[in-house]
N, C-alpha and C positions, 0 to 999 in steps of 0.2 A: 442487120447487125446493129447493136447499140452503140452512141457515139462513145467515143472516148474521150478522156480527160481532156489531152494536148491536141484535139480536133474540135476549132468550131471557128465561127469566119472570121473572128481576127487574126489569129495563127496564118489561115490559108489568105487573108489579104496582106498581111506582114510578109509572110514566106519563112516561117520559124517554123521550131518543131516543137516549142513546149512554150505554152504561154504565163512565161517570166522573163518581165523586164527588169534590165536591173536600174533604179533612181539614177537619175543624172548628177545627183552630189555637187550642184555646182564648183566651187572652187576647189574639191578633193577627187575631180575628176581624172580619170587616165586612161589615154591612146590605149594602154596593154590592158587593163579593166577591162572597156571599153567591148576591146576585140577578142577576149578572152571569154565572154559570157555570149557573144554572137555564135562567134565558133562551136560554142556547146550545143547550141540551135536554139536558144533563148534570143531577147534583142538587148545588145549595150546600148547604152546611154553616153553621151556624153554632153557635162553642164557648161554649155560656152558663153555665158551670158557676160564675164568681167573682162572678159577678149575684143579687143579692137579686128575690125574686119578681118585684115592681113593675119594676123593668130589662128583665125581660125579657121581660114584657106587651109593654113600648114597643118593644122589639127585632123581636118576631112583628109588630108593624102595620108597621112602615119597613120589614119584608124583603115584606110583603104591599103596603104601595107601590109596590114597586119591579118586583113580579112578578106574575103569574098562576099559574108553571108551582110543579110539588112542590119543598118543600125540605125541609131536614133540623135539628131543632133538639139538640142535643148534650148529656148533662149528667152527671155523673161522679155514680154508686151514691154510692162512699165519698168521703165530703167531708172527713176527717180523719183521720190517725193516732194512736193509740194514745199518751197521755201528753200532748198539745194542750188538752184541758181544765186541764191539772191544771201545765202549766208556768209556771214561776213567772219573778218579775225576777234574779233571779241566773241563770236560763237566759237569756234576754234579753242580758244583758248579756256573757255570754261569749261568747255567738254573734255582736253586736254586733263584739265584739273586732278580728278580721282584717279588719271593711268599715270602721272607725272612722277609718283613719287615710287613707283614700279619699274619703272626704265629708268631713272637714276639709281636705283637698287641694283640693276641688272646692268649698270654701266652704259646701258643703251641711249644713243641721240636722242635728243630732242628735238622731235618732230615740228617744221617750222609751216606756215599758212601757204598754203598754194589757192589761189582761185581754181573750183571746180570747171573739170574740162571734160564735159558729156562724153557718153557713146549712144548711137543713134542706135535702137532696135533696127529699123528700117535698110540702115546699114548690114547691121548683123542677117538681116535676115535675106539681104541681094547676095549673100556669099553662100547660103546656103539654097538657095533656088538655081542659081548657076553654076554650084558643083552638082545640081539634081541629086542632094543626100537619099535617101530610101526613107526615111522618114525625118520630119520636120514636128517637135516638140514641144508645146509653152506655155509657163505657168501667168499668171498677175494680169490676165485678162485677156482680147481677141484681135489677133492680127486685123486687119485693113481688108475690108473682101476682095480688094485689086489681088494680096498675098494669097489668100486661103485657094483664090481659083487658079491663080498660077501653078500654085500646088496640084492640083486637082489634072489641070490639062498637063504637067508633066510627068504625072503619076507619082508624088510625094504623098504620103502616106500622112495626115496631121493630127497631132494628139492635144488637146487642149485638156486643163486640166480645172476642177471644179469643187470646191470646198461644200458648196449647197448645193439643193435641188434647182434654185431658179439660175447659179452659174451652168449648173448642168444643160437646161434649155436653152439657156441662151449660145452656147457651143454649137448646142445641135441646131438651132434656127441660123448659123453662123455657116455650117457645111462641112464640120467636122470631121475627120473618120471616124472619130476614138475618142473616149472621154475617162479622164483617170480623175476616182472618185477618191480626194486625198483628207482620209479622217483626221482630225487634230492629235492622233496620236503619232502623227511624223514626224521621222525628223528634219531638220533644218525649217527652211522657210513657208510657213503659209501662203500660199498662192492666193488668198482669197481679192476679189477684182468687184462686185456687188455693192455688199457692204464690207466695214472693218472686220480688219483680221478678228480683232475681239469681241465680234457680234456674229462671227461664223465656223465658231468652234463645234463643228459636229463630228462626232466620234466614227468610226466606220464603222461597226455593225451597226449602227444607225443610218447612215447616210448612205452607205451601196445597195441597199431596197430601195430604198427612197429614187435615186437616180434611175435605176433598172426598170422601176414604175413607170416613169414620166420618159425615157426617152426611147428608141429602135435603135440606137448605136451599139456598139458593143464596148464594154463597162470594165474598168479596169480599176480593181480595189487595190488602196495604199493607203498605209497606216498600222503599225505594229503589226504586221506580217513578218516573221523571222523565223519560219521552219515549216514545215508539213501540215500541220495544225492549223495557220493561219491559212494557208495555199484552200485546205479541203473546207474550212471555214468561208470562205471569198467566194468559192464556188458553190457554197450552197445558199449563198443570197444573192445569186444570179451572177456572179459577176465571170465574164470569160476571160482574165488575164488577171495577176496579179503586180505590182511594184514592190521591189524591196529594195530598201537602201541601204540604214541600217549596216546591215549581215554584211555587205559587201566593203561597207568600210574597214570592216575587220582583218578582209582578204588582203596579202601580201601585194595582189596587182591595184590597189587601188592608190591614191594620192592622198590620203590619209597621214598624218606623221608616225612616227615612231611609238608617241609619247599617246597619241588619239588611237589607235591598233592595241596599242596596251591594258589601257584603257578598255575597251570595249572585252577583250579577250581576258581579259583577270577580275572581269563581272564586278567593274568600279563603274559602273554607268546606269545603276538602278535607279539614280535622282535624275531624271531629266526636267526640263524646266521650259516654260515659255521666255522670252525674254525680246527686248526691245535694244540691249544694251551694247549686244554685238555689233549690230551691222545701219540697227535706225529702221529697221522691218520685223515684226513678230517671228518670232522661231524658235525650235525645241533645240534645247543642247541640256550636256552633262552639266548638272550642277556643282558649282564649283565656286573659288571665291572670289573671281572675276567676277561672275555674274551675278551672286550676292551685292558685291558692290554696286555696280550698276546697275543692280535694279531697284535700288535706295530711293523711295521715295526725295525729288526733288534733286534727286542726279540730274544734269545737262546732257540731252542728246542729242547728235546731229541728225538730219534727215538722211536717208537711204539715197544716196550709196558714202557721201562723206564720213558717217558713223565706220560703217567699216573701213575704208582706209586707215581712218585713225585707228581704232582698237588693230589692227592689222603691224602698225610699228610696234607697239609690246609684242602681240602673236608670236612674229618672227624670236623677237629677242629672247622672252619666255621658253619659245621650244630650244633652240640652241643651249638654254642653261639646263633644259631639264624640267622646268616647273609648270608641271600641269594645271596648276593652282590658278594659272594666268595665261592660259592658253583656249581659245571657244574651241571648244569639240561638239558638233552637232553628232543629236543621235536619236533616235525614237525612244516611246514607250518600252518599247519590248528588245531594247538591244542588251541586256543579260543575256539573250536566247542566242546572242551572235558565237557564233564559232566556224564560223569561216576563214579559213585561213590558208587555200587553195582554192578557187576558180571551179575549178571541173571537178575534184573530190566535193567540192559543198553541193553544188548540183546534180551529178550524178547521185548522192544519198537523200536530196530534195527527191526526184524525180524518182526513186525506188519508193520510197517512201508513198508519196500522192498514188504513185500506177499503185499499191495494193489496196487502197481501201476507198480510191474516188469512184469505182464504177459507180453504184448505186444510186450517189449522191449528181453527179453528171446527168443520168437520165432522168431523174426527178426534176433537176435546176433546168435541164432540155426541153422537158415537154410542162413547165411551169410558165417558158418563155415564149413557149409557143402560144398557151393558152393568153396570156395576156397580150401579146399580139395580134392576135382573132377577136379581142374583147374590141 
């Protein structure tokens, strides 16, 4: 009997029934997301990266109330860039400069200098080895091999995530289970750990051959995947799972706002955009006139993670008034195509969709995978 679509060995190493992940969205993440795309038989995600330890204790019980089936908990290697220790209030204060006269418009505080006060990955990642999550997630480079075989002797499932071909092997010479091959046409942030974000801008129908070639893991494409189309596409350049993020922010269960849901659903999110401005890290979002601004030549920006706390005091006060204009909405290439707006209704018509027309293509990408394994 020929395989089928939602049968091949990451599925049956995860314990899902259809292989669709849904992105970990970092800071738009949600428990009811989360567990509401498991339950389908897909895996949730959830992005715990801006969470101190104890957050994210509380996070793994509420996504384990909500569920039985695997999930995925998410969490970024590198937690800061270079110069974030060591910035002072006169950086502060310039970067401050272009959002100042936007939160006085908006009524909003003025945000005043705190000395930066880290979070340890290392930390984050002893909370999720000792709740034993079902899978362990993470984008901006490679855990510490002490972590990866922890994982491995507790049965934690690890997805490391790879912008190029040589991130890709180096996952895999790392002991990976899982590698999600993330084209630059995704949204939010570039995971790239190699070289610069802006030297590893590879597209995904470029880049998920590429990886499929060079590694024996099993391959997980992201990047302007937002309907059936991209799912039968992914799988016919080898890849056995796909990421969508995108599509799910659109969904009522996600953590997304009001005004970013709207957005996405009234097909205002065809400009997507790279940008530095949001957070102090390369990333796609809707273009808008925040991010015009800030990506002004000779704007001041703070390094990764301080940037975004700061644009984070407008964020706030922007969406309470209403003005999208001033608010970062990450989103991919292809989120026009989002129309999610139920969980299980968006999924059950993904998955009718892919079962009528991936036989074919499944047995071709099955015994394409084989032959270059015997090579």
């Amino acid at each position: 009997m020929p395989p089928r679509w939602n049968e091949n060995r990451l599925t049956a190493k995860l314990g899902i029934d259809y292989p669709v992940m849904q992105g970990p969205l970092g800071g738009l993440s949600s428990q009811k997301l989360t567990a509401a795309v498991s339950n389908f038989g897909g895996l949730g995600s959830f992005g715990a990266h801006s969470l101190p330890p104890a957050a994210i204790k509380d996070v793994i019980a509420e996504i384990r109330s909500l569920t039985s089936k695997p999930f995925a908990m998410n969490l970024w290697v590198s937690m800061e860039d270079e110069g974030a220790r060591t910035s002072d209030e006169n950086a502060f204060n310039s970067s401050l400069a272009p959002l100042a006269v936007h939160l006085a418009a908006l009524g909003a505080q003025r945000p005043t200098y705190k000395p930066y006060s880290p979070i340890r990955f290392e930390d984050q990642a002893r909370v999720l080895l000792d709740a034993n999550v079902p899978v362990f997630s993470f984008i901006y480079g490679i855990p510490a091999r002490e972590i990866v075989e922890e994982c491995r002797a507790k049965g934690i499932v690890t997805i490391g995530t790879a912008t190029t071909p040589d991130e890709a092997a180096a996952l895999q010479e790392a002991g990976v289970d899982a590698i999600v091959a993330s084209g630059f046409e995704a949204g939010g942030h570039r995971g790239s750990f190699l070289r610069s974000a802006e030297d590893s801008l590879t597209g995904t129908l470029s880049l998920v051959p590429q990886i499929v070639d060079i590694v024996d893991l099993p391959v997980i494409a992201a990047g302007g995947i937002g309907d059936a189309r991209g799912v039968i596409a992914a799988l016919s350049l080898g890849a056995e799972a796909v990421q969508m993020g995108t599509v799910f922010l659109a969904c009522e269960e996600s953590g997304a706002s009001r005004l970013h849901r709207q957005a996405l659903r009234g097909k205002k999110a065809g400009h997507s955009v790279l940008t530095k401005g949001f957070t102090g890290r390369l990333a796609r979002g809707i273009h808008n006139r925040l991010m015009e601004e800030l990506n002004q030549q000779g704007t001041e920006i703070l390094p990764y993670p301080l940037q975004r706390e700061l644009v984070r005091n407008l964020a706030i006060a922007a969406e309470a008034a209403g003005r999208a204009d001033l608010v970062p909405m990450w989103a991919g290439q292809s989120a026009n195509l989002s129309t999610c707006t139920d969980v299980s209704a968006f999924l059950t018509s993904l998955v009718e969709e892919v079962s009528g027309i991936a036989g074919p293509i499944i047995q071709w990408s099955a015994a394409r995978r084989e032959k270059q394994i015997l090579k």
